[in-house]
N, C-alpha and C positions, 0 to 999 in steps of 0.2 A: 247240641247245637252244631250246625253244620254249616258250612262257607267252602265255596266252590273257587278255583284254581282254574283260572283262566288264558292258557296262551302261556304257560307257567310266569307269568305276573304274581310272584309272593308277597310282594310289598301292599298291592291294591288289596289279596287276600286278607293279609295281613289287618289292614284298616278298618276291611270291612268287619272283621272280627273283633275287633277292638269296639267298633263302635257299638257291635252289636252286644256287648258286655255288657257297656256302660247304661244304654237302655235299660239291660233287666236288671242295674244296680247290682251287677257280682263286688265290681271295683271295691265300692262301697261299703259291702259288707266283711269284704274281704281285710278293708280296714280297720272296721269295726272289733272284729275276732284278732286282732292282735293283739291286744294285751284285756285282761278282763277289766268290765266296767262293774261299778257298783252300782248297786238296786237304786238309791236315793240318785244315781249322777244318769242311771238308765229312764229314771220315771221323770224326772226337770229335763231331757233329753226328747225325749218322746211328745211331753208337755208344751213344748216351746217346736217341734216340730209342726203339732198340731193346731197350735196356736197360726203360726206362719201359714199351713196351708188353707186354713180358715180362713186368712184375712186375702190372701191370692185368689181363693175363691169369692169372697164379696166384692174385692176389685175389680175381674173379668166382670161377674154379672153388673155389677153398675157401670163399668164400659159397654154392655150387651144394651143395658135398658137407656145408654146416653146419660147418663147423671155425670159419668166422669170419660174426659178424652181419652181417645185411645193412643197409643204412643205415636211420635211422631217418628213413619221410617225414614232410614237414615240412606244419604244419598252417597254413593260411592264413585 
């Protein structure tokens, strides 16, 4: 992974690195691998993940197809 230093601006580098982590889910796993999980708490883990992105994915397509509203954005 690479991120470019700009104007020697560290802190934008900085960010932009960070953010680009947390995309490919390093963070994430990085939490994961601290301490060992067990098989039965890895496999109801995993379970309930895909349970979650199943139904995130039947939301957007019924927002796609109009059966349900889509959010309403928020005015700042």
């Amino acid at each position: 992974m690479q991120v470019l230093v700009r104007d020697n601006n560290v802190d934008q580098a900085l960010r932009v690195l960070k953010k680009k982590l947390q995309r490919e889910g390093i963070f994430r796993e990085m939490r994961m691998r601290e301490a060992f999980e067990k098989p039965s708490v890895k496999r109801a883990r995993e379970k309930a993940e895909a349970v979650s992105r199943q139904r995130k994915n039947a939301r957007k397509q019924m927002q796609r197809e109009g059966l349900l509203p889509s959010k309403p954005k928020k005015n700042r």
